[in-house]
C-alpha positions in Angstrom: 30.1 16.3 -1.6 27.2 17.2 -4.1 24.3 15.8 -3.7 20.9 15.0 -5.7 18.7 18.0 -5.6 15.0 16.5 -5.1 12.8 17.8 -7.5 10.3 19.7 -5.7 6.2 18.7 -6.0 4.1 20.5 -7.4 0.6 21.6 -6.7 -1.4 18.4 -8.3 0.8 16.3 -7.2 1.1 17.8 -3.3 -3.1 18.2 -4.2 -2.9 14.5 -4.9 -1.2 13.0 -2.4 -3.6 14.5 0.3 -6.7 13.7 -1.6 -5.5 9.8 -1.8 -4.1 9.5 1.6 -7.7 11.2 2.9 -9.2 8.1 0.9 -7.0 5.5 1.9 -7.6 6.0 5.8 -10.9 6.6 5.3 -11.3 10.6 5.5 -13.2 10.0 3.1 -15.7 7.3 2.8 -16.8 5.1 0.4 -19.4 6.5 -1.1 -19.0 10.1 -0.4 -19.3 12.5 -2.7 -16.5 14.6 -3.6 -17.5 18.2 -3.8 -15.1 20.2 -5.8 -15.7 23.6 -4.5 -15.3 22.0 -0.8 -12.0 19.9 -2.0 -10.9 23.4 -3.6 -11.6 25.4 0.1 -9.8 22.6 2.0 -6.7 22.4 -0.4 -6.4 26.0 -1.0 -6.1 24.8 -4.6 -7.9 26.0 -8.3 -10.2 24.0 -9.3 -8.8 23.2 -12.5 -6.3 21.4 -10.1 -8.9 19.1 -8.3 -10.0 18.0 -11.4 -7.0 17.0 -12.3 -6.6 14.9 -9.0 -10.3 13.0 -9.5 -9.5 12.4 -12.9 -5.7 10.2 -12.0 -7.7 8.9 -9.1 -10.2 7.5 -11.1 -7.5 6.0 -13.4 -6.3 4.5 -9.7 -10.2 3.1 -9.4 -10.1 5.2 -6.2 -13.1 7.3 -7.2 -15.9 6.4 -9.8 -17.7 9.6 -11.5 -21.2 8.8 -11.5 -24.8 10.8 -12.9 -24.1 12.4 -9.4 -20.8 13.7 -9.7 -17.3 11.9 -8.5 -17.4 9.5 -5.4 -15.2 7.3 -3.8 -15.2 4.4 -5.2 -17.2 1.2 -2.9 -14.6 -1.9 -2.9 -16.7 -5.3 -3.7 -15.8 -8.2 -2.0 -15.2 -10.2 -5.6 -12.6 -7.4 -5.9 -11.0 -7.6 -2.8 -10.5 -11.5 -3.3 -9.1 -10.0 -6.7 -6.8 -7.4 -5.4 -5.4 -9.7 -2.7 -4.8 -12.9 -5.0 -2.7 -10.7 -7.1 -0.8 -9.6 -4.0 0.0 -13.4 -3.6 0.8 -14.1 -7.0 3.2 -11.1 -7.8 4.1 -11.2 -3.9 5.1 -14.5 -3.1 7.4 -14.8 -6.2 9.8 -11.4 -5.4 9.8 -13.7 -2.2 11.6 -16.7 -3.4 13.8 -15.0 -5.4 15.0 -13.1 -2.8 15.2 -16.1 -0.7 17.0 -18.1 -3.9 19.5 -14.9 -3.9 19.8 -13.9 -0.4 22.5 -11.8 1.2 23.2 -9.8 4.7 23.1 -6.8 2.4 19.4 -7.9 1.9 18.0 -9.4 5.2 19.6 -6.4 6.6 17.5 -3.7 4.9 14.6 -5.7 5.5 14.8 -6.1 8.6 15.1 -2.2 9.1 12.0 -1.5 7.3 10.6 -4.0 9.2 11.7 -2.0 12.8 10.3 0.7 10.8 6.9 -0.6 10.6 7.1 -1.7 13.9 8.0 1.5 15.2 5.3 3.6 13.5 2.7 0.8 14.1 3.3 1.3 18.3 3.3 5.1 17.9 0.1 4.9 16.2 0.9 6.2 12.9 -0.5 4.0 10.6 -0.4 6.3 7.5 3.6 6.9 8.0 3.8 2.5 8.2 2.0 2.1 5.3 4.5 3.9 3.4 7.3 2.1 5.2 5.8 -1.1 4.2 5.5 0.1 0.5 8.9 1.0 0.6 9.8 -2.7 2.0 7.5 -4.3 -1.1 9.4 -2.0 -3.2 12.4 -3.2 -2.3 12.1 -6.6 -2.1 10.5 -6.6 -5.8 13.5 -4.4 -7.0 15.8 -7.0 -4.9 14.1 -10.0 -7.1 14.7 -8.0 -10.4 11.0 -7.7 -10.8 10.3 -4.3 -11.7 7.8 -4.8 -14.5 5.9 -6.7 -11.2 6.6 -3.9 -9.3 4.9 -1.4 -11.4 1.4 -3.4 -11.6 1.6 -3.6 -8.0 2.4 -0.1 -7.2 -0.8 1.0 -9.7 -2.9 -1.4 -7.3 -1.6 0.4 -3.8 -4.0 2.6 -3.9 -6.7 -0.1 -3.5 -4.2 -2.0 -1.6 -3.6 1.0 0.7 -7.6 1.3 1.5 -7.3 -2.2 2.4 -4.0 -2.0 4.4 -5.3 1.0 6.3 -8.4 -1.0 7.5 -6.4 -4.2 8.6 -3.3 -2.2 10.2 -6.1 -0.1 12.5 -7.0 -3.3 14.3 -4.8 -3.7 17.6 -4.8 -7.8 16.2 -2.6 -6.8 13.2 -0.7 -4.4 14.7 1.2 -7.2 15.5 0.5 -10.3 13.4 1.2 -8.3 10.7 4.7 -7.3 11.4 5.5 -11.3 13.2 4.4 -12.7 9.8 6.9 -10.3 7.7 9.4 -11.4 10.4 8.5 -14.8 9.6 9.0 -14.1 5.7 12.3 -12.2 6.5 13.9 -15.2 8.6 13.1 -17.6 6.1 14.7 -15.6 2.9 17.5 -15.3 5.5 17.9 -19.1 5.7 17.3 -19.4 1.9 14.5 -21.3 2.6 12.5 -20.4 -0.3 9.3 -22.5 -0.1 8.9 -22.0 3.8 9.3 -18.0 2.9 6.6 -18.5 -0.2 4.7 -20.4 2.2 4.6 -17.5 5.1 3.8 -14.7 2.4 0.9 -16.6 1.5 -0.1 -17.0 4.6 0.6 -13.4 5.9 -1.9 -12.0 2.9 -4.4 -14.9 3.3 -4.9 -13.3 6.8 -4.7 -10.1 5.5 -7.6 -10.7 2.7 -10.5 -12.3 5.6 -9.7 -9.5 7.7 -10.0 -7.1 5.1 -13.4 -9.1 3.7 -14.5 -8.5 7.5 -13.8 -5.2 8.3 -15.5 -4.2 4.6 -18.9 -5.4 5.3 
């Protein structure tokens, strides 16, 4: 059978994808200063190219171009609180849908992300479960027919990603994190739609102190 040829990256976006993934787990701090002849060295890239990249990143509100030159951009606590009570607006509704239209087809795919996650978690790889969990959201919002909601959260995972980078490197959430999608995964199972709302909510309420914590 014929299959789908992938259509291959190119160099700003392969360029890209390094440069946000270096922010997100903290490669490169808040703060610094990115140096485009350095970034240019490192990438093996033009710098045409980099310039490119800090320009979409800034339109992520991953970097902020100051007098100085580009840095990475310092998350405020007022915009964490921000960030996260989005998560639980947009979040918490693909939730009960799911959970108001559940199927095996659906807890099933879940639940393998979820092993996913748990998987990469244990092995240490934080990086490769944050995209399994991004793939999970994504599905779940896709699942609840909210794609419009999905695309203002995916322009937020950038910011999201910093933040779930930070929480998922503390050996605490290593494993409440997963339990409390569990939690949220049993109860769209049951088509319990309130007790799932009511986990989600919880799940990022734990996720926003910790994050408020660990980014002071």
């Amino acid at each position: 059978m014929l299959e789908k040829v992938e259509k291959p990256k190119t160099l700003k976006e392969t360029a890209l994808e390094q440069l946000r993934l270096a922010i997100m787990t903290g490669q490169l701090v808040p703060g610094e200063r990115l140096v485009e002849r350095t970034i240019c060295e490192k990438l093996g890239v033009s710098r045409t190219v980099v310039r490119e990249c800090i320009r979409h990143l800034e339109s992520e509100h991953l970097v902020t171009v100051s007098n100085v030159g580009p840095l990475v951009t310092v998350l405020e606590s007022d915009e964490i609180r921000q960030i996260y009570h989005l998560r639980a607006m947009l979040e918490c509704e693909a939730v009960r849908h799911c959970a108001e239209q559940v199927t095996d087809e659906i807890v099933q795919r879940l639940q393998n992300d979820l092993t996913e996650i748990r998987a990469e978690l244990q092995a240490g790889e934080v990086a490769e479960a944050m995209e399994q969990a991004r793939l999970f959201y994504q599905y779940l919002f896709f699942t609840a027919g909210m794609t419009v909601a999905w695309e203002l959260t995916d322009r937020l995972n950038g910011r999201i990603g910093r933040l779930r980078f930070m929480t998922l490197s503390t050996q605490e959430r290593v494993i409440k994190g997963p339990n409390n999608l569990q939690q949220i995964i049993d109860n769209i199972a049951k088509g319990d739609s309130e007790a799932a709302v009511k986990a989600c909510q919880n799940h990022i309420n734990e996720a926003c102190q910790l994050g408020l914590q660990l980014n002071n």
